[in-house]
Each structure stands twice: as structure tokens, then as C-alpha cells.
N, C-alpha and C positions, 0 to 999 in steps of 0.2 A: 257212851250209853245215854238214855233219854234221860232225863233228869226231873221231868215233872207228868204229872197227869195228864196226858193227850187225847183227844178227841178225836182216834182213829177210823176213817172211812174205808173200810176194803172193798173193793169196787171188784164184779164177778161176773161170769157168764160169756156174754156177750155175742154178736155175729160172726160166726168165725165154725170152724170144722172142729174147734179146740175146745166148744163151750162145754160139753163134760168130763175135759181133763178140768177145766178151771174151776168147776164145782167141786171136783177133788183135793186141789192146792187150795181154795177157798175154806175148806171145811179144816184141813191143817190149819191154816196162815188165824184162822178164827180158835180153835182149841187151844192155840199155844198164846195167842191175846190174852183169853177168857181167864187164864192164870195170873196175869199183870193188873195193874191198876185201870189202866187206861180204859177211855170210856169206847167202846167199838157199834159203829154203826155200819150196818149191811147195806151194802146198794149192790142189789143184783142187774144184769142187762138182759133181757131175754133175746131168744134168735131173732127176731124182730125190729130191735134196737130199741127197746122201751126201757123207760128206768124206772127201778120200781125201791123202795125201800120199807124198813119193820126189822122187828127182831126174829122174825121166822125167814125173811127172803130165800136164806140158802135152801132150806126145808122145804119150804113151797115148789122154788124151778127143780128138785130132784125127785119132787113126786107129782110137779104138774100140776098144781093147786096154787089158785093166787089169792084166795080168801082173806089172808090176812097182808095183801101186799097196799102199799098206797104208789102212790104214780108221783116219778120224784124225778127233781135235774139239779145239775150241775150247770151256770149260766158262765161264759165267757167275758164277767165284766166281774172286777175287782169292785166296785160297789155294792155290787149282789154277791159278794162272798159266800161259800158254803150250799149247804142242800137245802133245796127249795121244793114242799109238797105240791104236786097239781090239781088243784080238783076243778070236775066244771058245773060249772055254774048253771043257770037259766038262758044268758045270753052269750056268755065267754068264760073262759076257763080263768079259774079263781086260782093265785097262786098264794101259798103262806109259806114267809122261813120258818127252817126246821134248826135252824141251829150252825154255826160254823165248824169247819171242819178245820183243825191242827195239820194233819196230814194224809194224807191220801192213800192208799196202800193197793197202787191197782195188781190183781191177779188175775188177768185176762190175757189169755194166750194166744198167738196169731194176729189175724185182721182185726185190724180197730183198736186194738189195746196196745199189741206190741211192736207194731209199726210206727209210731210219732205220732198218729192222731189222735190218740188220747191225751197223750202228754202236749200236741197241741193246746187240746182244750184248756186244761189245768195249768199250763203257761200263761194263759191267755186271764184266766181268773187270778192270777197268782194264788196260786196255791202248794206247798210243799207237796212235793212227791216221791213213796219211792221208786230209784231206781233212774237210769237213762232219761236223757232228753229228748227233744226232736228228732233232731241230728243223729244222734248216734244209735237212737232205736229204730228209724228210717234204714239209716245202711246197714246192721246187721242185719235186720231182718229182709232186706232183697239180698239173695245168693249172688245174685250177678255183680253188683258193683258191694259187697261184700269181700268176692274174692280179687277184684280189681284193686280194695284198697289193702288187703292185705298182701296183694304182691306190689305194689307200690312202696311197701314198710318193711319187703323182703323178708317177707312171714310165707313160708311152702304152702302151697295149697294144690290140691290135685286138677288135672287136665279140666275145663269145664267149656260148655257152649250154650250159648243162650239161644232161646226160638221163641218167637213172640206166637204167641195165639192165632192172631192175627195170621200169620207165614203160614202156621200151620194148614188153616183152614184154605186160603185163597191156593198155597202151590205146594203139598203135600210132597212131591219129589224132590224139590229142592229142600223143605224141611229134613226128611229122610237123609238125606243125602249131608247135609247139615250136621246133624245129631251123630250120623257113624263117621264123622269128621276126628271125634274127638278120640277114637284108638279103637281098638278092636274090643270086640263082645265077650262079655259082658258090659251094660252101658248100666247106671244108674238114672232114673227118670225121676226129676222132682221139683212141684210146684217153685218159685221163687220166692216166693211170700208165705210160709206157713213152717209149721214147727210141729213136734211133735207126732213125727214121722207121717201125717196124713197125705194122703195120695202121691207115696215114691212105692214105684214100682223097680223088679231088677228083670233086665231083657235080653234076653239069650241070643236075639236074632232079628235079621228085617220084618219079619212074620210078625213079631208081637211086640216091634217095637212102636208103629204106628198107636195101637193099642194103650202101651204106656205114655206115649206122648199125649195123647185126647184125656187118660183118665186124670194126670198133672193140670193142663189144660181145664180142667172144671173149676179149678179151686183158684187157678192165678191167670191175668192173660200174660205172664212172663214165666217158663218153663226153663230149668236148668238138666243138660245131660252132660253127666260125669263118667268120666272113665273110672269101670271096673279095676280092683284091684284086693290081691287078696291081702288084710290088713287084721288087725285086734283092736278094736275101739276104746281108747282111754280119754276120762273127762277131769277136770279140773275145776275147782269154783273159785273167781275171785269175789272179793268183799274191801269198797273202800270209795274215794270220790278220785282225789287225784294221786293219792299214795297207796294204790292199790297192794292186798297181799294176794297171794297165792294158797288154797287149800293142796291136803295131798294130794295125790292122783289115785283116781278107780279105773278097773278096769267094767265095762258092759263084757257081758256074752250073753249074746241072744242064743232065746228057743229057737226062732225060726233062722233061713237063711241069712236074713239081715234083721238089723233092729228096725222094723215096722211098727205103725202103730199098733195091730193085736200083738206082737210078741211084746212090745213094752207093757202092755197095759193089762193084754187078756190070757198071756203064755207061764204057766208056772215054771215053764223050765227057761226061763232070761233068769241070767243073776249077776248080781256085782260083784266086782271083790276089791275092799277096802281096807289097807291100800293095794292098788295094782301092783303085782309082782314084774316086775320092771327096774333094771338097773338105776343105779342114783343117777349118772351122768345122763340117761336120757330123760328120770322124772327132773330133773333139774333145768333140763332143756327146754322140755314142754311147762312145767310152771313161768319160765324166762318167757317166752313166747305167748303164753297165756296174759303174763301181763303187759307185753308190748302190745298184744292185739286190742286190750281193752285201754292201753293210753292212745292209742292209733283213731281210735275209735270216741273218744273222750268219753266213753260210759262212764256212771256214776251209780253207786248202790252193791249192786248184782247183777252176775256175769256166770253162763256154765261157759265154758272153753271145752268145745269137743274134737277129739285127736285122729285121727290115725296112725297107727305105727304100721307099715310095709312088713308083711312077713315075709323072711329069708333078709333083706334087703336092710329091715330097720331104720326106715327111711321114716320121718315125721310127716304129715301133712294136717295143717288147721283144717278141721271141715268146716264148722258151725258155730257162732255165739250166740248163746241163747239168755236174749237182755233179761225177761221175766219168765226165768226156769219152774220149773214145775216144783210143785211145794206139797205133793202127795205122800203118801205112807212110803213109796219107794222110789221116790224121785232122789236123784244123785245130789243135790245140791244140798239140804240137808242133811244128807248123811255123811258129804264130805267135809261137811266143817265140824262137825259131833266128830268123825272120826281125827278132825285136828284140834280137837278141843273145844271147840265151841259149840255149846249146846243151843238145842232151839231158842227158848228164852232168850238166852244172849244174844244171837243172831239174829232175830227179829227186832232186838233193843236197837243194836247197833244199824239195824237199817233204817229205824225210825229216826236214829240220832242222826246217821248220812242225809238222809233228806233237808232233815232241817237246818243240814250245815251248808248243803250246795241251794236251798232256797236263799238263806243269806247273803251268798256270794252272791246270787242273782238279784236280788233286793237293794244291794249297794253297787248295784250298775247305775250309773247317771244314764239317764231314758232322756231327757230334755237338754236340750242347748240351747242354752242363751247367749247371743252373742252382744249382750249391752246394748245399752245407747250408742247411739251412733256422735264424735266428737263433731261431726261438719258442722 
């Protein structure tokens, strides 16, 4: 657990299909602060990719009011540590620090947050972060070579094919042609890079499969089609850096035919059930797997693990790890650790204390080589 008074940054918003689920997980990831000691500073991102900070930010981008925002960065040099206000000036833009930041808490979901370019940045400044690094938030978060590394580590994943943008647009037949490669229809259609069920489509047929490929296509120029299958969706959370645990298992059941983004977000009839009603030896299996895929993966922090079980068949398949899961009123990820015992507070302790344990490790890398004088 965190042991002293931190100067926590939560970093929100941002350019992405995701920006107001993260204003959702934002407004949690800050209630459950606002109870602690720690001193909490908002940095919001808008669609735009502007940085802004203040103690209203979240407030402002959910009603579209920037009155009380100031225009704020985070600079890629360890000399310039922490957040820096922008203002401009007469002739150039006037910067003044704002103060150093302990740790970083990004809750930015999709492009630019949960792909390694954020955690780029924050690499680059050395700054404590939670959650994933480069590496590891880069390949979960592309589908394609996500599921590449998880059958590599002999982690089940279901049938998939990748279609570049690119293919799509220049030779439509061969894409087509392509995509019903991967088994009979029903097909799953969905971006490579995004989360939170945005632009997946399910496609019955030749007819409206083009359709689902172009709407994917908007959001990534890397497009994944999955073979249909009819399954029960169980998620799993881990919490740890290199000795990861495993929470119980939930089950989802969506309102709509699949879990979409309106049935996760806008369906009152989606619900959980915590714990999933599931034999021990197969939640035993999928926690087992749950955490090879996130040592496979070298994640750090937090981790959702999302399953499929095969109905009739009981067949397991990984579908998705979602490095910076959703932190909403009814996001799985805190509920599955409250339903293992660890309540918010605690869980948000412990992830401030993960960060600054896997900063360390990286802090006592030798960066320089010296190789002496030379004896000649």
C-alpha cells in the first residue's frame, strides 16, 4: 500500500472513440482519491489533444465549458519533471511549473492513452505510472498481434484475420473474400486498436459484411474478423507487477445480441454476475490463463482478462486484455476485486504503490556505459 502523501495526476479524456467512457472511469478513479490523503490533480485531454488542467477539468469537458480550464503539459525530459501551465504571452508562449507529480494515474481508454503512447511520454519524463508499459500496452491493445502472442504462449484464442484498410479500400473482393476465410457466418467485425466495444459489428452475411468492415475501418486502419461462436462471456481482473493475482471470475450478459458499446453503457438489461456461476475447475483454469497472459505480456498494475466459454463444447478462448479497464459505476474491474475483497480504496492504494514499485525497478537500470579508460 502507498505509505506516504502523493501527488497524484489522473490524466482523462483524450482522442479516442473512448473519451466519454474515460470521463466516466475519471469521475470514479477521482471520488475514490478524494477520500485518501493524497493530493489529486486533474489533467483532462480533450478530442483535440489539448491539455488542460484545474480542479474543475472533469466538470468542464462533461458539460463543455472550459472557463475554469488552464492549458497544461507534461514535457518528455526528466529535467522538466511534472506539469507545466502554458500561457501566451505577447510574442511566445509563457510556460510556468505547476508543481511535480508522484504519480501519474492515466484513465484514458483506446488511442493515445492505452496503446504505449502515453506511457511513451511518461517513460520518456521518468515519471511513475499506473499500470502497463510500452510494450505491453502496444500489444494488447492491437488484436492482431495480441492474438499472435497469446498463441505463441499456447493461450486458446478464437479463429481471427486481419484486413488492413488499406486492402479494404484498393481490392474490396479480395478483402471479402479474406474476412469469410475465417469460418462460416456469423463473423465478428472489429477495429484492432480500440476497446470498449466501439465500432464491432455482428454480420450475418456477404451483404452486410462489407458494411461491417468500413464501419471498423473508421476507427483503425487495422481491422480484425473473428469467427462467430456461440459462447457466455466471463472476465477476470488481475492486480500485481511481476507476481500477479487473479480476482474471481464474472460472468457479462448482455441486453443486446452481443456486448456492444450501447448494451455495455446505454442497456439496462446487460448484467453481471459476481461470482460467475461456473465450475471451479474451469474458473481455476481461466484465472491460470488469466495470469500467464498478463506474464506473457509483461503488464504491470492492471489487467481485465476477458474469456469465452463455447456453449455445449466448454471450450475456453482468451478474447481481450484490457490494460486500462474501465473504472465506471459498472465496470467489472472494480467490482471483481470488492467481490474478492478488496475494496476501492484499497485497490486504488495498491495500484499507486505498483507504480512506484515498477518505477524503481526502472530507475535502477544502468542507462550509461562506461567503458573506462582505455590501458594502451
Amino acid at each position: 500500500m502507498a505509505q506516504k502523501k502523493l501527488k497524484v495526476g489522473v490524466i482523462f479524456g483524450g482522442r479516442s472513440g473512448e473519451h466519454e467512457v474515460s470521463l466516466m472511469s475519471a469521475r470514479f478513479v477521482l471520488g475514490v482519491l478524494s477520500s485518501t490523503a493524497h493530493e489529486i490533480i486533474q489533467i483532462g485531454i480533450d478530442k483535440e489533444g489539448n491539455w488542460y488542467t484545474g480542479p474543475q477539468v472533469l466538470e468542464g469537458m462533461q458539460s463543455a465549458t472550459r472557463d475554469a480550464f488552464e492549458s497544461a503539459a507534461i514535457f518528455g525530459e526528466p529535467n522538466r519533471r511534472g506539469l507545466w501551465k502554458i500561457s501566451n504571452g505577447d510574442k511566445q508562449a509563457k510556460l510556468d511549473f505547476l508543481g511535480e507529480i508522484d504519480v501519474a494515474f492515466p484513465v484514458l481508454h483506446g488511442t493515445f492513452g492505452e496503446d504505449g503512447t502515453l506511457q511513451g511520454l511518461l517513460e520518456m519524463a521518468e515519471l511513475a505510472y499506473v499500470g502497463s508499459g510500452v510494450l505491453g500496452s502496444a500489444a494488447a491493445m492491437d488484436k492482431a498481434m495480441f492474438f499472435d502472442v497469446m498463441r505463441a504462449n499456447g493461450i486458446p484464442v478464437v479463429n481471427t484475420q486481419l484486413i488492413l484498410r488499406s486492402s479494404l479500400e484498393n481490392n474490396q473482393d479480395e478483402s471479402l473474400n479474406l474476412a469469410e476465410s475465417v469460418g462460416p457466418y456469423p463473423l465478428f467485425i472489429k477495429p484492432a486498436n480500440l476497446g470498449s466495444s466501439v465500432g464491432i459489428s455482428k454480420v450475418l452475411s456477404r451483404s452486410d459484411l462489407l458494411e461491417g468492415l468500413m464501419e471498423a475501418a473508421q476507427y483503425d486502419r487495422r481491422v480484425i474478423v473473428q469467427k462467430g461462436i456461440e459462447v457466455r462471456e466471463i472476465e477476470v481482473a488481475v492486480l500485481g507487477n511481476d507476481q500477479p493475482k487473479a480476482s474471481v471470475c464474472g460472468e457479462i450478459t448482455p441486453g443486446a445480441e452481443f456486448y456492444s458499446y450501447e448494451a455495455k453503457y446505454h442497456d439496462d438489461r446487460s448484467f453481471s454476475t459476481i461470482p460467475a456461476e461456473i465450475d471451479e475447475t474451469t474458473s481455476d483454469e481461466i484465472r491460470k490463463f488469466a495470469v500467464k497472459a498478463f506474464k506473457a505480456l509483461d503488464l504491470a498494475g492492471m489487467a481485465r482478462v476477458d474469456f469465452f466459454v463455447e456453449v455445449g463444447s466448454g471450450n475456453l478462448f482468451l478474447n481481450e486484455i484490457n490494460t486500462i479497464p474501465g473504472f465506471t459505476q459498472i465496470s467489472m474491474y472494480p467490482m471483481l476485486w470488492e467481490a474478492s475483497g478488496v475494496g476501492n480504496t484499497a485497490l486504488i492504494e495498491e495500484l499507486l504503490a505498483l507504480a512506484l514499485e515498477r518505477h524503481a525497478e526502472k530507475t535502477a537500470t544502468l542507462r550509461v556505459f562506461d567503458r573506462g579508460q582505455s590501458n594502451d
